[in-house]
C-alpha positions in Angstrom: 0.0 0.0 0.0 1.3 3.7 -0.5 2.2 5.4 2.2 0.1 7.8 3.8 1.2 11.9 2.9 0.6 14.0 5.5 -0.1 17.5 5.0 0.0 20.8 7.6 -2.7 21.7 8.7 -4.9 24.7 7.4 -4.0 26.2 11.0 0.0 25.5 10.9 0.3 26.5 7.1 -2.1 29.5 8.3 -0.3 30.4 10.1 3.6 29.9 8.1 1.8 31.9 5.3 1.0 35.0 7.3 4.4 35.2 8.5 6.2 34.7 5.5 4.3 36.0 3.0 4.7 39.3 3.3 8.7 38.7 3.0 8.2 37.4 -0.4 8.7 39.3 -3.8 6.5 38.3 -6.4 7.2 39.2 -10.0 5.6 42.3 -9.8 3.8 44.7 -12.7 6.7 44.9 -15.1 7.7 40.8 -14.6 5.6 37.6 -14.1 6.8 34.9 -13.9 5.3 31.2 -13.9 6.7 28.1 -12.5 6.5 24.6 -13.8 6.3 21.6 -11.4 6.5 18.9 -13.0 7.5 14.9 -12.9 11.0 15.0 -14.7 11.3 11.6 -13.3 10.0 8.9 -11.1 6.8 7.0 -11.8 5.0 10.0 -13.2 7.2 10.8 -15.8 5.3 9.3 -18.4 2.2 12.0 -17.9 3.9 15.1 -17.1 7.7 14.9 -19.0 5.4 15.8 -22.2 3.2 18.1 -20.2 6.6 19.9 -19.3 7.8 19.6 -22.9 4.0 21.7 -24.1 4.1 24.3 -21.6 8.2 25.4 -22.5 7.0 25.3 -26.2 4.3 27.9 -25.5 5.8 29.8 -23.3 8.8 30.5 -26.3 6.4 30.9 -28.4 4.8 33.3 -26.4 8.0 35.4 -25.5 9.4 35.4 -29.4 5.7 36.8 -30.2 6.6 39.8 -27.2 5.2 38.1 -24.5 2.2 38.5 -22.3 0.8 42.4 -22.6 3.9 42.8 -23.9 6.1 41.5 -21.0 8.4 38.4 -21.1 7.1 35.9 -19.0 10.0 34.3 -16.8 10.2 30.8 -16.4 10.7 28.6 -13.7 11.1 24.9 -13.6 11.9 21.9 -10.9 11.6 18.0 -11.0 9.6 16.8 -8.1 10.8 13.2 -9.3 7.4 11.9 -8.5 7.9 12.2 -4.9 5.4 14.7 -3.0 7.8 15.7 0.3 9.5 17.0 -2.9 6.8 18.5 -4.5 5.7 20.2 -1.8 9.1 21.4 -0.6 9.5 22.9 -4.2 6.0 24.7 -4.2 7.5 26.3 -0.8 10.5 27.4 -3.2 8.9 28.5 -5.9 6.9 31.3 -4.0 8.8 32.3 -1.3 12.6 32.5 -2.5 11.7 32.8 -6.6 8.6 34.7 -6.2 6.3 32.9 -8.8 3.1 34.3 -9.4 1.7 31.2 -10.9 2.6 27.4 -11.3 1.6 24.8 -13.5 1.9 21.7 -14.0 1.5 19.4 -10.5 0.9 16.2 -11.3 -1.8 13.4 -10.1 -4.1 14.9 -8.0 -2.5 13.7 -4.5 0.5 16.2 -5.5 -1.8 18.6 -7.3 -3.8 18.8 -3.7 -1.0 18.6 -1.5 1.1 21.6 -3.7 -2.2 23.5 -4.6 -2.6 23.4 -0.6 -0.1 25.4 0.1 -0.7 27.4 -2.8 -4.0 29.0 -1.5 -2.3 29.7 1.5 -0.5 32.5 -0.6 -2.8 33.2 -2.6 -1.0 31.7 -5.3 -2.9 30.6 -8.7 -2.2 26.8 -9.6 -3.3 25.4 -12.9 -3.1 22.1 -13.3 -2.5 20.1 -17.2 -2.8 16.6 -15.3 -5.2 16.2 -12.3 -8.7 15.1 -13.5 -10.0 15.3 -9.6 -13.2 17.4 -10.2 -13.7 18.4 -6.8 -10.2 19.7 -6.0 -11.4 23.6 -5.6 -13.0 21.6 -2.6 -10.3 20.0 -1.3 -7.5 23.0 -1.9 -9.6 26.1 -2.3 -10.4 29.1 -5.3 -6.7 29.5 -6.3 -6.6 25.9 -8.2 -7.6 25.5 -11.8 -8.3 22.6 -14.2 -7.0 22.5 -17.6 -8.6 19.0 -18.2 -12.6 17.9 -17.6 -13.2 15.8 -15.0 -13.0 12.5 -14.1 -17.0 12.6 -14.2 -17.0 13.8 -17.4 -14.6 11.1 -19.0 -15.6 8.7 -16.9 -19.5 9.0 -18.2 -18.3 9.1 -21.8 -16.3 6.4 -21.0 -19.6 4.4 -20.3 -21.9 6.2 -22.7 -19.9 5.1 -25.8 -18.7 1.7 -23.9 -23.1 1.1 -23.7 -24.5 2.4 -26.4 -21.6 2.1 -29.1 -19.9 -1.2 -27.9 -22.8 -3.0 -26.7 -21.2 -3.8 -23.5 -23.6 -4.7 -20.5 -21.9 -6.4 -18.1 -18.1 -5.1 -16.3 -15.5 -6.1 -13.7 -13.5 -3.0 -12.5 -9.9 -3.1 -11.2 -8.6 -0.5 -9.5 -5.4 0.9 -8.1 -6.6 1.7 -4.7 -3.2 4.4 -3.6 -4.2 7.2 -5.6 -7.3 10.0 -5.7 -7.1 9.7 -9.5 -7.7 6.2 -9.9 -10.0 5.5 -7.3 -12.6 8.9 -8.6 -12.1 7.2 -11.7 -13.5 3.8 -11.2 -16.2 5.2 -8.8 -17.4 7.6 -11.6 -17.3 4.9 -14.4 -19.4 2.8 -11.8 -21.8 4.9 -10.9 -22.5 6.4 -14.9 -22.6 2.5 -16.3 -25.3 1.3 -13.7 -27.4 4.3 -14.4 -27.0 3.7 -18.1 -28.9 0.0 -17.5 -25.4 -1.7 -17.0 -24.0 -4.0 -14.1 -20.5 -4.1 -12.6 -20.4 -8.0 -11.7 -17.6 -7.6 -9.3 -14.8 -5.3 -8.3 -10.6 -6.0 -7.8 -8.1 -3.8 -5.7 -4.5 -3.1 -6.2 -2.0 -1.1 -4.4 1.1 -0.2 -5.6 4.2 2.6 -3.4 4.2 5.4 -4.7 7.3 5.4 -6.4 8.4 3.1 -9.1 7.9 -0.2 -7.2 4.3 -1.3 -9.4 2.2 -3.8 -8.3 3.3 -6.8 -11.8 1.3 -9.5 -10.5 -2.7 -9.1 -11.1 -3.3 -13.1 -11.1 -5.8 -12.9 -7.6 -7.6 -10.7 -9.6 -8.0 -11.9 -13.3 -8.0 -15.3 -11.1 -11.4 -13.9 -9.7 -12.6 -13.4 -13.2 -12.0 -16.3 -14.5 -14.2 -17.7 -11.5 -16.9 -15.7 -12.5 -20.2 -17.7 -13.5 -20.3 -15.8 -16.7 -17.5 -13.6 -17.9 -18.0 -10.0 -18.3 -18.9 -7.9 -21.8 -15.5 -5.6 -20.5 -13.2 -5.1 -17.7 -12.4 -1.4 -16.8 -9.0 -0.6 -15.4 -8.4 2.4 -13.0 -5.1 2.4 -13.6 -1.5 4.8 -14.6 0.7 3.8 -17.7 3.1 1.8 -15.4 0.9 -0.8 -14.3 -1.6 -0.7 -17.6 0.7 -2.6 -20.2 1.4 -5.5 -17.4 -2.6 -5.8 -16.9 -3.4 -5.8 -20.5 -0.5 -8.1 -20.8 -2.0 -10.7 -18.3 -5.6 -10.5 -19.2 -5.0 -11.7 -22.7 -2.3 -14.6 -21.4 -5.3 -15.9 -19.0 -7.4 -16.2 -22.2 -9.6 -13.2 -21.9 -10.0 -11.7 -24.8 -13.0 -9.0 -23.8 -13.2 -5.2 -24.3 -11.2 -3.6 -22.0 -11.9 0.4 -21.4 -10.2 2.7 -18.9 -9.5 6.9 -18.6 -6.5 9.1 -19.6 -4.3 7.4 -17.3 -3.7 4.5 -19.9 -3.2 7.8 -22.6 0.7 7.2 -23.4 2.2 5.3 -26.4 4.3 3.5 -24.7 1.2 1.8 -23.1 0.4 -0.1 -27.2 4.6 -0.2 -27.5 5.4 -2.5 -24.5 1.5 -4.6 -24.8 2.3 -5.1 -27.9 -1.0 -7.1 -29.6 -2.4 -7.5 -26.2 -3.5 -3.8 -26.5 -6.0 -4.4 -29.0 -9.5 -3.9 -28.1 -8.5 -1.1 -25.4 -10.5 2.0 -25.5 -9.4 4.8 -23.6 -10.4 8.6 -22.8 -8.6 11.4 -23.7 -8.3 15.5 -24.6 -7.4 15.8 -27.7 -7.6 14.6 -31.3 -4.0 14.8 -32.9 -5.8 13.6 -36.4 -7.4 16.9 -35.9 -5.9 19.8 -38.7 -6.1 21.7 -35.4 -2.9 20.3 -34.0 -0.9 20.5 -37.2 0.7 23.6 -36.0 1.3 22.8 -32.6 2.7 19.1 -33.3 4.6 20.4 -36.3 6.4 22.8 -33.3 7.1 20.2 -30.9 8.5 18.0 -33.8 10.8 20.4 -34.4 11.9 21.5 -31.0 12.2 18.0 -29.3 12.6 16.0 -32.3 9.2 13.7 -31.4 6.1 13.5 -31.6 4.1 14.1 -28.7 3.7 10.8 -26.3 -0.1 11.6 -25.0 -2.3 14.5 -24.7 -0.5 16.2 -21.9 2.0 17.9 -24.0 -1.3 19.8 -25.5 -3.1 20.3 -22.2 -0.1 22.1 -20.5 0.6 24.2 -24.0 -3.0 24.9 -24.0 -2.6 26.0 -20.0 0.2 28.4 -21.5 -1.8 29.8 -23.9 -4.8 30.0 -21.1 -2.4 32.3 -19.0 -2.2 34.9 -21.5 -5.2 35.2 -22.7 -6.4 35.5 -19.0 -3.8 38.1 -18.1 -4.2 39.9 -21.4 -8.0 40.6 -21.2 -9.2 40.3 -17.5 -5.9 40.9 -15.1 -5.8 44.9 -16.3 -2.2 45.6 -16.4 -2.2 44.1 -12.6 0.0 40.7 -12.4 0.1 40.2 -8.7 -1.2 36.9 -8.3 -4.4 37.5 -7.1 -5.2 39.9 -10.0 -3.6 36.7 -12.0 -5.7 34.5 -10.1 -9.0 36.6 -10.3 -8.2 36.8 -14.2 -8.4 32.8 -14.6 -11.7 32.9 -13.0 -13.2 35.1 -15.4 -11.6 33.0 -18.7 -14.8 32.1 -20.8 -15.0 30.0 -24.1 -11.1 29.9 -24.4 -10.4 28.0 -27.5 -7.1 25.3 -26.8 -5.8 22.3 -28.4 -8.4 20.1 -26.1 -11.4 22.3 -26.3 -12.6 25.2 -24.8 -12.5 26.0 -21.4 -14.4 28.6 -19.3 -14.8 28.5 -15.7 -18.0 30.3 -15.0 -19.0 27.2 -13.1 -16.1 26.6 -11.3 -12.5 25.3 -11.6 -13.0 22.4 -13.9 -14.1 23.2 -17.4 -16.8 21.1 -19.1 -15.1 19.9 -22.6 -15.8 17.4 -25.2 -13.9 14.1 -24.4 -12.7 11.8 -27.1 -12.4 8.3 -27.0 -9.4 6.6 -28.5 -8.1 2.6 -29.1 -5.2 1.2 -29.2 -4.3 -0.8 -32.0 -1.2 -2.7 -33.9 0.8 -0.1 -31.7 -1.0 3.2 -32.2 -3.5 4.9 -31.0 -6.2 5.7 -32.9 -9.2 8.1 -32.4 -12.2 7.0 -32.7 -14.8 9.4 -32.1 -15.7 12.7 -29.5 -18.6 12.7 -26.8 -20.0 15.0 -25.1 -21.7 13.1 -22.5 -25.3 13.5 -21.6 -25.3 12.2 -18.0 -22.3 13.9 -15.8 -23.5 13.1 -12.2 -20.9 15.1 -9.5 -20.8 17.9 -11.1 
């Protein structure tokens, strides 16, 4: 099992805030400057080395264009290497000794709550290009952002098109039980597919540290599936690109050869490069269409800065959050770039047009967008269609 993270208390960090805050020198109006927290390494590398990769792209393409009203924006970067005493030590850094006025970036929603935490204790703006947590503004406060829906929203487009297109009735869930993600996830998918006239015949746990110590043996549960009466239409995995290719890998070794769905943690390529053929018949969600003329531009920019193409939709959600900071700044903050003006800007954003859809947070931190529904196959993966679901319960 993962460790338990402890985090201050809204008293202690209260309290830290009020005496430190006041020592700390923000960018200011003729500077701002954003910092990027992101995974360099570590088990979370796979999600936010390309979200790091789309923000830096944006953010030069935004300075060699003269910048934000006209300023260059400053950049800041650390690797939390996928550890959250890390994280949160470098959220610490970033705002009180190189003055950030915003950060993006911060990983799966543990870190993204944990960082954002502290944060709002400064009044700091977070957006996050990862976290899929819809209820995070609970959890941290009105200084944390969204760039991606949430998981209610994937997760009932996930079982709208898994129902109605697939023709799948009947699904056993495994999830990885260390991590806010995966565990919103599977509840979400759960609760959308049994209103839809579906049944989830039984449910499997994993735990895994959270470092890069995966769980690589899932025979108790595909055991339990095999001992089912009747095997299931699909099984739906809650699951990160780490442990994703071993599961796909095993199901199809044990002889099940069923439909097997899951969210945007099983977005990567390496996910259909290390399953191989066992990949086949995997749907996935996901934020963006890179079939899409849209993305010419932007992948044609990235090709020729990191010599790749990019590995999942994360490179596009954090250049989209880039691109979401200007035009914030540039139409709402008035020539104030303190964070709260910064922070009050984001709030106003409305229909926003990015790489992944378009984002307005009139209704609150997470931004209602289209989600697209991908599948792996012969090593690729392919979009298949776009949804806008019609039943998003915890909203």
């Amino acid at each position: 099992m993962k460790a338990k993270h402890k985090i201050l208390s809204t008293v202690l960090i209260s309290a830290l805030a009020a005496t430190l805050t006041a020592g700390i020198a923000f960018a200011g109006e003729n500077s701002i400057k954003v910092g990027g927290l992101w995974a360099q390494t570590g088990w979370f590398d796979s999600y936010d080395v390309a979200g790091s990769k789309g923000l830096e792209l944006a953010l030069d393409e935004i300075n060699a264009a003269g910048g934000i009203d006209g300023i260059q924006v400053e950049y800041v970067t650390y690797d939390t290497t996928s550890d959250l005493a890390t994280a949160t030590a470098l959220t610490t850094r970033m705002i009180e000794q190189d003055g950030c006025d915003v950060l993006i970036g911060m990983g799966d929603p543990n870190t993204d709550i944990a960082c954002g935490t502290i944060a709002q204790e400064y009044g700091v703006p977070t957006i996050a290009t990862v976290s899929t947590l819809p209820y995070t503004q609970e959890r941290v406060g009105d200084t944390a952002f969204l760039v991606p829906y949430g998981d209610n929203i994937q997760a009932a487009a996930m079982s709208e098109y898994a129902y109605n297109e697939l023709g799948v009735r009947t699904a056993y869930v495994i999830t990885n039980n260390t991590d806010e993600y995966t565990l919103a996830l599977s509840k979400y998918f759960q609760s959308h597919f049994t209103a839809l006239g579906g049944t989830i015949v039984s449910e499997g746990e994993f735990g895994s540290e959270y470092d890069d110590n995966t769980s690589t043996d899932f025979s108790p549960i595909i055991n339990q599936i095999l001992a089912l009466d009747e095997q299931p239409d699909a099984i739906f995995l809650g699951c990160f690109t780490d442990e994703g290719p071993i599961q796909l890998k095993q199901i199809r070794e044990a002889g099940l050869d069923v439909i097997c769905l899951s969210g945007d943690g099983l977005d990567d390529l390496s996910v259909a490069q290390i399953a191989g053929a066992a990949s086949n018949n995997t749907y996935f969600s996901t934020h963006v269409n890179y079939a899409d003329p849209i993305t010419d531009d932007f992948i044609a920019a990235y090709q020729a800065k990191y010599n790749e193409d990019p590995q999942n939709a994360f490179a596009a959600l954090a250049y989209d959050a880039g691109y979401l900071l200007k035009y914030a700044i540039e139409n709402y903050a008035n020539g104030d770039y303190s964070p709260q003006s910064i922070r009050n800007a984001i709030a106003q954003v409305t229909d926003f047009e990015g790489l992944t859809g378009t984002i307005s947070y009139a209704d609150g931190n997470v931004p209602n967008k289209t989600v697209f529904i991908n599948e792996f196959k012969d090593g690729e993966s392919l979009n298949i269609t776009a949804i806008v679901p019609t039943f998003t319960e915890g909203e």
